[in-house]
C-alpha positions as CSV (number, residue, x, y, z in Angstrom):
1,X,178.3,-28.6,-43.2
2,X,181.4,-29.1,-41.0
3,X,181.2,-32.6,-39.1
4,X,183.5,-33.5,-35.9
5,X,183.2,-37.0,-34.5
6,X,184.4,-38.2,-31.9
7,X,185.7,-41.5,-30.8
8,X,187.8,-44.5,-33.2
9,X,185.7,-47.5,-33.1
10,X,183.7,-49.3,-35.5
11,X,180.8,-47.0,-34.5
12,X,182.0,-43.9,-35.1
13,X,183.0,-45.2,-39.1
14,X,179.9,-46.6,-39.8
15,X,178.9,-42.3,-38.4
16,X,180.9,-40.8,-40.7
17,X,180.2,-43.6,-43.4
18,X,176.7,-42.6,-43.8
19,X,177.0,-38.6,-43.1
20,X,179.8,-39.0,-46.2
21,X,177.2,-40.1,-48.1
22,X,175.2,-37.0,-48.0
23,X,175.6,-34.1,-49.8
24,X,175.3,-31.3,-47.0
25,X,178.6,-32.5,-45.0
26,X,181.2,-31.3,-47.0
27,X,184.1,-31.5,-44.5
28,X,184.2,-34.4,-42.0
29,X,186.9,-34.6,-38.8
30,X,187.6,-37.4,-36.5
31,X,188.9,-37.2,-33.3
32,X,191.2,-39.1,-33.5
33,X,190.1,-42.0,-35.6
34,X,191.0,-44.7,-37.4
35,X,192.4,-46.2,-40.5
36,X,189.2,-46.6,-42.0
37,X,188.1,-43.1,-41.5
38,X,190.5,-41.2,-42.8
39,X,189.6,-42.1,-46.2
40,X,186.1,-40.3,-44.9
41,X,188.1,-36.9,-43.7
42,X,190.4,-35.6,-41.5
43,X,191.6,-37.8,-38.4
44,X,192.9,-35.2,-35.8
45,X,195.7,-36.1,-33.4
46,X,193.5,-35.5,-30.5
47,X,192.4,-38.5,-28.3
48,X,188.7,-38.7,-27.2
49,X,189.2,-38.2,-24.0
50,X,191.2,-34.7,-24.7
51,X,188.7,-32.3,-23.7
52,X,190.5,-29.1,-24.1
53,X,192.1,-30.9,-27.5
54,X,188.7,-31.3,-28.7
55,X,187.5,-27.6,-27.6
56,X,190.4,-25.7,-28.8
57,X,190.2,-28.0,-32.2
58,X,186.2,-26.3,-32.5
59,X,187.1,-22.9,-31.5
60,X,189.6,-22.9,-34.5
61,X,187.7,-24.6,-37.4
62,X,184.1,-24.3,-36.3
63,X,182.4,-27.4,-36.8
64,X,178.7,-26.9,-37.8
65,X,177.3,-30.0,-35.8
66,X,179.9,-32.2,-33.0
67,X,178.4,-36.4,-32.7
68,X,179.9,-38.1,-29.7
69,X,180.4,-41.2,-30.0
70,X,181.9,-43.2,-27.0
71,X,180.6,-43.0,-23.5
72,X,183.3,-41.7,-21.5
73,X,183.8,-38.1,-23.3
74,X,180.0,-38.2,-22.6
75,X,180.1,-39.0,-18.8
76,X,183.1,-36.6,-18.3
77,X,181.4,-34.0,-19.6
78,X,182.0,-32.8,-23.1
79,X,179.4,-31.9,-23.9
80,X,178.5,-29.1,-21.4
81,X,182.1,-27.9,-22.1
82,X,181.3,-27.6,-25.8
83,X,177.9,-26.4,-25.5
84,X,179.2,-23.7,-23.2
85,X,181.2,-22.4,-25.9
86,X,178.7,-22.4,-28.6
87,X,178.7,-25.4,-30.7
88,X,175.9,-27.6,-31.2
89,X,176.4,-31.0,-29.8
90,X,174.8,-34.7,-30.6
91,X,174.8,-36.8,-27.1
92,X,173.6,-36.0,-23.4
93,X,174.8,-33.4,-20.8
94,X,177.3,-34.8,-17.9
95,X,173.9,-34.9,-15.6
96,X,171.9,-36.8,-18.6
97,X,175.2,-39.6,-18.8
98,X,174.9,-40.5,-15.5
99,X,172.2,-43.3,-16.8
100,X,175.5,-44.8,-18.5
101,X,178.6,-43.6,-15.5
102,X,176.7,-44.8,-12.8
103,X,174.7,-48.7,-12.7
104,X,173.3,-47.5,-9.2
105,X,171.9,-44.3,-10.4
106,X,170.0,-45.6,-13.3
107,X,168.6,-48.3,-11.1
108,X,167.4,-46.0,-8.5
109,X,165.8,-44.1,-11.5
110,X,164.1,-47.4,-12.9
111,X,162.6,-48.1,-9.6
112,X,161.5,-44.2,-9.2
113,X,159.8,-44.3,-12.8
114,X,158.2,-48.2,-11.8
115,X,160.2,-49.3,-14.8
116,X,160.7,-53.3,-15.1
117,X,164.4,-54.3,-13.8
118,X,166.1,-57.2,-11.9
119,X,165.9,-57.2,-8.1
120,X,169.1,-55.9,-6.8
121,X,171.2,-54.3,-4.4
122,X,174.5,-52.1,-4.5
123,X,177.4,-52.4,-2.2
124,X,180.6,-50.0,-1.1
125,X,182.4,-52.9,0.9
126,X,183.6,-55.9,-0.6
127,X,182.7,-57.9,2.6
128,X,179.0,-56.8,2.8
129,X,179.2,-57.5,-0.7
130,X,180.5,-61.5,-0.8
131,X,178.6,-62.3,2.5
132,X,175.3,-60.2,0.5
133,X,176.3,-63.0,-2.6
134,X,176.5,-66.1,-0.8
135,X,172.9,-66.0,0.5
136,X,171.4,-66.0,-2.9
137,X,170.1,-68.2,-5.6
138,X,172.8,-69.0,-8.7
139,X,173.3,-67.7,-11.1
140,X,173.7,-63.8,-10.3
141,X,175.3,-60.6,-11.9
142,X,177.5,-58.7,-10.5
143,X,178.0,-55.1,-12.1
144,X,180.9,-52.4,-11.7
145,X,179.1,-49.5,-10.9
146,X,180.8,-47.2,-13.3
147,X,182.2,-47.3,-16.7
148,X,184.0,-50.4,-17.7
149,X,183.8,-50.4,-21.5
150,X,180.9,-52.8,-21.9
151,X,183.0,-55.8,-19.8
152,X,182.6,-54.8,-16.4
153,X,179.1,-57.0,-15.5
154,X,180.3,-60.9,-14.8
155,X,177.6,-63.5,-14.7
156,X,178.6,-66.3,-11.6
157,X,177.5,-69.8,-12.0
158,X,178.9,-70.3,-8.1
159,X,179.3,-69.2,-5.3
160,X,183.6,-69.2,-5.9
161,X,182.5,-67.5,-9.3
162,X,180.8,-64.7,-7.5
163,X,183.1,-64.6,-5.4
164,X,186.3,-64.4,-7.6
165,X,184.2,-61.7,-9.5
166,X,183.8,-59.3,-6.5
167,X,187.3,-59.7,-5.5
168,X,188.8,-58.8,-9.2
169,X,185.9,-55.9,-9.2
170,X,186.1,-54.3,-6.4
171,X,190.0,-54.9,-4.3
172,X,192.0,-55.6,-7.6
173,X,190.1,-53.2,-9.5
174,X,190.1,-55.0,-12.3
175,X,187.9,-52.2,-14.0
176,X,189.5,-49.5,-12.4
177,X,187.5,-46.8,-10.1
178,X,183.9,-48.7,-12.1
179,X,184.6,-51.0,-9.3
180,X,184.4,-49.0,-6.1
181,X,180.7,-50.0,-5.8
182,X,179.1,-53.1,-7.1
183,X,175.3,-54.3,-7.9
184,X,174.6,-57.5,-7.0
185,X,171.3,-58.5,-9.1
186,X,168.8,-61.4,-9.9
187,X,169.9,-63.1,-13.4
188,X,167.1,-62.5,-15.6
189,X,166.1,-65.7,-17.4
190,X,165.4,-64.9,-21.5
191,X,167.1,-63.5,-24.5
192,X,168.8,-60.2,-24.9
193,X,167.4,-57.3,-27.2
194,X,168.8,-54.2,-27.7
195,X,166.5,-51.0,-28.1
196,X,168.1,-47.5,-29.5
197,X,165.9,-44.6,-29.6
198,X,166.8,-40.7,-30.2
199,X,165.4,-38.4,-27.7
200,X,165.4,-34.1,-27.8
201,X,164.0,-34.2,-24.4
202,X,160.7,-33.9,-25.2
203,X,159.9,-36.8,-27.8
204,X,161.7,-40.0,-28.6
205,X,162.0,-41.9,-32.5
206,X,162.4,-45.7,-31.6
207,X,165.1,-47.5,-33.9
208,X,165.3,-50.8,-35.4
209,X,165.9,-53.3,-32.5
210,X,168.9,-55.3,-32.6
211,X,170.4,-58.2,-31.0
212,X,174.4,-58.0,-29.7
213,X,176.5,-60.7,-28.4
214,X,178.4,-60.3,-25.7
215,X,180.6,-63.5,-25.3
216,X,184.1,-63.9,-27.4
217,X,182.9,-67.4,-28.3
218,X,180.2,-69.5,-30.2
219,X,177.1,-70.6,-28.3
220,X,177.6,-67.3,-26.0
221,X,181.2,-69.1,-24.3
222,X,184.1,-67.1,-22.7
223,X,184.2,-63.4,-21.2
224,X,182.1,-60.9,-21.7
225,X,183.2,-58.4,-24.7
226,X,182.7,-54.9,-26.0
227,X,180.5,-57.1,-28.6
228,X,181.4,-59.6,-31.5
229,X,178.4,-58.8,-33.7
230,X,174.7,-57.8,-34.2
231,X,171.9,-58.1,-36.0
232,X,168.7,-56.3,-37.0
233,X,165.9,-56.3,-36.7
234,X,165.0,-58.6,-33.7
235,X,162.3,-61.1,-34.4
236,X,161.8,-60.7,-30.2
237,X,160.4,-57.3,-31.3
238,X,156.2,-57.9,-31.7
239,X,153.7,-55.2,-31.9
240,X,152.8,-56.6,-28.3
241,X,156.4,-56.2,-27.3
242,X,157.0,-52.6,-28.4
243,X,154.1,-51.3,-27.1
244,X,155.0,-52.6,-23.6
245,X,158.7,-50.7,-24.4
246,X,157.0,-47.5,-25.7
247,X,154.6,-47.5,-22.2
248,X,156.1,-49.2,-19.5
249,X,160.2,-48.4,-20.5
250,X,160.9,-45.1,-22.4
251,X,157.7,-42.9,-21.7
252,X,158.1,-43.7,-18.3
253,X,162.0,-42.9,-18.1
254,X,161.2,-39.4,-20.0
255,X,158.5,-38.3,-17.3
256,X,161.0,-38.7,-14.3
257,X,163.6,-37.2,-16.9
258,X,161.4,-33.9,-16.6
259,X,160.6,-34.2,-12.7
260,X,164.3,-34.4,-12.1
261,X,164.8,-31.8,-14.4
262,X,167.4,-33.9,-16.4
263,X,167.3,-32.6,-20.0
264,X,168.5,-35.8,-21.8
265,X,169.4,-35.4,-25.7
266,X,171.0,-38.1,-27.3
267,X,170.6,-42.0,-27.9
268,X,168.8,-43.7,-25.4
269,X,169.6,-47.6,-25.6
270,X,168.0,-50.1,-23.7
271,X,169.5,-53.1,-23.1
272,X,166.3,-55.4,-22.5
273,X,166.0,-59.2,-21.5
274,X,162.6,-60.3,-22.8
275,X,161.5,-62.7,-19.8
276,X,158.1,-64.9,-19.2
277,X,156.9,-61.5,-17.7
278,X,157.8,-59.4,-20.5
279,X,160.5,-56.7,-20.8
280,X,162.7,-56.0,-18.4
281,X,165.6,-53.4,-18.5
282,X,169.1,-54.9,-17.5
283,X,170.8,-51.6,-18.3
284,X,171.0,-47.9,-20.4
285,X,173.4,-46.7,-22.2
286,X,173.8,-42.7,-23.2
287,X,175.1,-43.4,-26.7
288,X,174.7,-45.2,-29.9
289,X,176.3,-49.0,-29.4
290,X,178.8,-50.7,-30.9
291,X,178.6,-52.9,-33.0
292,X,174.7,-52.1,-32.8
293,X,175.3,-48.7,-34.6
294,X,176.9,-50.9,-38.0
295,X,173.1,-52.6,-38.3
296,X,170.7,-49.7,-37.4
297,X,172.4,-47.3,-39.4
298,X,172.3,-49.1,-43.0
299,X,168.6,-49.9,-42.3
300,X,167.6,-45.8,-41.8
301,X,165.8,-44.7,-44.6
302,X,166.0,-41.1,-43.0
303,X,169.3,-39.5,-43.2
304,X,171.0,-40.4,-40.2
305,X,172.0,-36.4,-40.3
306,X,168.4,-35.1,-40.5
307,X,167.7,-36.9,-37.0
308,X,170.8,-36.1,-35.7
309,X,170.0,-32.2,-36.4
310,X,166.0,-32.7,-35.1
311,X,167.8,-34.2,-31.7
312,X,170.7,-31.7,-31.5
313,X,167.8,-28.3,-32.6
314,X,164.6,-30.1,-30.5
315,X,162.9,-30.8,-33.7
316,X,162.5,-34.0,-33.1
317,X,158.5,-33.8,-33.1
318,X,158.8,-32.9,-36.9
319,X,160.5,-35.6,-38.4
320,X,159.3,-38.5,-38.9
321,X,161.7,-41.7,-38.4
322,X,161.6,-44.1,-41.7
323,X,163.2,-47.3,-42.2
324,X,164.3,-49.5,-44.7
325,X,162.8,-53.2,-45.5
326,X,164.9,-56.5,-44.6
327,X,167.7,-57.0,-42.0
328,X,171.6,-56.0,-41.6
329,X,174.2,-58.1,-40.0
330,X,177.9,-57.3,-38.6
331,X,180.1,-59.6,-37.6
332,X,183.3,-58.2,-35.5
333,X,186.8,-59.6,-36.5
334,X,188.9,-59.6,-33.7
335,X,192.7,-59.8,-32.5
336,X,194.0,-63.1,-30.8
337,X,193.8,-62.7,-27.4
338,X,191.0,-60.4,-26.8
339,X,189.0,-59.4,-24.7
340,X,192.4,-60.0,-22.2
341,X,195.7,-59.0,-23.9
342,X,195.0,-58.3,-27.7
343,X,197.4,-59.1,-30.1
344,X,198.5,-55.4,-32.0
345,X,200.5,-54.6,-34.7
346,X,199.8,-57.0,-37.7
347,X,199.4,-56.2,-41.0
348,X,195.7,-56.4,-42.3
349,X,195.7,-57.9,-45.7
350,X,192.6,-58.3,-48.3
351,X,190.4,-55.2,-47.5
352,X,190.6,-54.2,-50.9
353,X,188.8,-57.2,-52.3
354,X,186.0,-57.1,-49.7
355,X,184.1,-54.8,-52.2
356,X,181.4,-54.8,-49.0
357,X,181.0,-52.7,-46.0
358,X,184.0,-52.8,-43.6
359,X,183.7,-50.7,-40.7
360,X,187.2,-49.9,-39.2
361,X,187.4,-50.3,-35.3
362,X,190.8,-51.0,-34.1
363,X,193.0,-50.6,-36.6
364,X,195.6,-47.6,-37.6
365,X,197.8,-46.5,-40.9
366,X,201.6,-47.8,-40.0
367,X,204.4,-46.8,-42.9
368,X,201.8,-46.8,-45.3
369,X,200.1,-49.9,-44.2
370,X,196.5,-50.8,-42.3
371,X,197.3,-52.9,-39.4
372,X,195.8,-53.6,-35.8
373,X,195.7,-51.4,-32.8
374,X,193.0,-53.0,-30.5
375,X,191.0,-56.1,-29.9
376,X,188.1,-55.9,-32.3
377,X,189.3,-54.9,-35.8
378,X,187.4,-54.8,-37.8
379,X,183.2,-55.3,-38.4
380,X,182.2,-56.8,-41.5
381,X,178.4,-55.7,-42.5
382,X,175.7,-57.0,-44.8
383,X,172.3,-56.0,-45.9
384,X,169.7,-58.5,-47.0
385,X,166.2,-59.0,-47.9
386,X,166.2,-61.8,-44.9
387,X,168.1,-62.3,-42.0
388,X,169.2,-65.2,-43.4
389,X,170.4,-63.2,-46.4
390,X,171.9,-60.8,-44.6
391,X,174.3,-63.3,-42.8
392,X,175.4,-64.9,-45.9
393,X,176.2,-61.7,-47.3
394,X,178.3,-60.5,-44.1
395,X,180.1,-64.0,-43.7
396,X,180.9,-63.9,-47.0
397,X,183.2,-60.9,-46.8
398,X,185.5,-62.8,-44.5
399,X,187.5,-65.2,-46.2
400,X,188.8,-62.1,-48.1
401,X,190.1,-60.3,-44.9
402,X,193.7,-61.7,-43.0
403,X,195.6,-60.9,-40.4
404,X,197.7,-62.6,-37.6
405,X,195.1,-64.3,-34.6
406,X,192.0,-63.1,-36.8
407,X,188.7,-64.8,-35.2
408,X,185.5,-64.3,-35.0
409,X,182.3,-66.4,-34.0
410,X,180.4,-68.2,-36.5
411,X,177.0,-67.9,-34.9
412,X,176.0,-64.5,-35.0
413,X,172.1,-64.2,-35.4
414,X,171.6,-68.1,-35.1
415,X,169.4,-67.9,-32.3
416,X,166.8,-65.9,-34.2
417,X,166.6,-68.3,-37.5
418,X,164.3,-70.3,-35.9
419,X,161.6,-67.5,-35.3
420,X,162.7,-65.6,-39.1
421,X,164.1,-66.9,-42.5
């Protein structure tokens, strides 16, 4: 099989990591890349957000299967483009994405399905929207309504933190057009778990559950951030919990799927904060996460291409989801001064002596050289019979790995070594 994915972060290597590894994908393509992954295949010069690049790319070489990785491509509709001209497609339509492109769409659908969410309410005006803020209880959240690469949602401690937050959102755009309408919501007391399923529409395959952390520093400190590492599985994942997912979260999101006539194929993933009242769903995203994708995928004992077909064919009902024993940890290396202004350009040095998994994110091949191109490098992954294990293993690749401003945080996974060893 031909394989085209598309997208250059950390996700989409760890994709074409494991589809390398099997013996039916003979030609892999990425568009455009990374330095990691072209030592997998072929990294096109064709950004992810060049639609008619991508199209005409398929028309000439014929890909057998297309896997989208990042959400935008998704929510701008490649998919429909591709489909329309005949190639089988992993990911959702441009109607189906909408549960990622739009925060007040997916909650209107969570309160037409009865799904558990905070209490919350959207705003076009920034005025309506600071005098909305300052009559509620602290801490709040306050979403961009569209995309915003995982950092547009700003938790406020005050009421000149909320504030502040609207005003950067929505009059100096500090997320772009995301910020033309805002969600103003309840802050959720708990801890965060992330939830992946795949989905053909008619049935869903839950995933290992994971844990991601957001902040750019220890003990969840600083700015939000596309995510400096993950863990799985989650020990906040009980047979008690998961069947409250399976019957309150994504059956109930499927049935108003098929009443609104939205034909969702793809990754489903639920990020949950598991309160005193159970479950509740502070957003979904229409694609695999990242750095989420680096711990499910080395824990599938299915072929991550097998489920991918089932999805993309609507065979999802014959195949049977199987995963591996123990846990997987990443841990994201990042450039000095992300999640602001990263640092680019310095030469990465020791990735040859790693001899572990390295999954490429921001990084590019410069005269002959790896060096950095964005704000998280590089995500460093370990299996392991434990938790525990597995951190020791990932955190031990480090010391190998250099480059100008490297840091990372030292507590991934420490909030759940006191419920696993």
């Amino acid at each position: 099989m031909k394989v085209l994915i598309v997208g250059n972060g950390g996700r989409e290597h760890a994709l074409g990591h494991f589809l390398k590894k099997d013996s039916r994908v003979k030609e892999l393509a990425f568009a455009p890349g990374n330095a990691g992954t072209s030592f997998l295949g072929q990294n096109l010069p064709v950004s992810a957000s060049d639609l008619p690049g991508i199209l005409n790319w398929c028309k000439v070489e014929r890909p057998d299967l297309v896997v989208i990785g990042p959400e935008a491509p998704l929510c701008a509709g490649i998919v429909d483009l591709l489909e329309g001209a005949g190639f089988a497609v992993f990911g959702p339509d441009q109607s189906a994405a909408r549960l990622e492109g739009s925060k007040v769409f997916t909650k209107n659908l969570l309160l037409q399905a009865g799904i558990p969410t905070a209490r919350s309410e959207k705003f076009y005006k920034a005025a309506e929207a600071h005098l909305y803020s300052q009559k509620q209880p602290y801490p709040q959240v306050i979403k961009a309504d569209g995309l915003a690469a995982g950092k547009g949602v700003i938790i406020a401690e005050t009421p000149s933190e909320a504030a502040r937050a609207i005003y950067e959102i929505m009059t100096l755009k500090a997320f772009g057009q995301a910020g033309a309408s805002v969600l103003i919501e309840e802050f959720l007391e708990g801890e965060e778990m992330s939830v992946h399923a795949v989905t053909d529409g008619k049935t869903y395959r839950l995933l290992p559950s994971a844990q991601d952390h957001k902040r750019v520093f220890d003990n969840d400190q600083g700015p939000n951030t596309g995510g400096m590492g993950a863990y799985a599985p989650s020990p906040l994942m009980t047979p008690a919990a998961e069947k409250i997912i399976r019957e309150k979260i994504f059956a109930p999101l499927l049935r108003v799927f098929h009443s609104e006539k939205i034909t969702y194929k793809g990754v489903l993933y639920a990020g949950l904060m598991m309160t005193a009242d159970g479950p509740k769903v502070l957003e979904f995203n229409a694609r695999f996460g990242d750095p989420e994708t680096q711990v499910l995928l080395p824990l599938l004992k299915t072929p991550v291409l097998d489920i991918l077909l089932a999805v993309v064919r609507g065979e999802l009902d014959r195949l049977s989801v199987e995963f591996l024993p123990g846990a997987a940890m990443t841990v994201v290396l990042a450039s000095e001064g992300y999640p602001a202004k990263p640092r680019t350009g310095d030469a990465i040095k020791g990735l040859e002596k790693t001899g572990g998994l390295v999954f490429h994110a921001g990084t590019k091949i410069e005269n002959g050289k790896t060096v950095t191109s964005g704000g998280r490098v590089l995500a460093v992954t370990a299996t392991g019979e434990t938790l525990r294990g597995a951190r020791d293993a990932a955190y031990a690749l480090i010391p190998d790995i250099h480059f100008v401003g490297m840091h990372h945080r030292m507590d991934i996974g420490a909030k759940a070594f006191q419920k696993t060893s």
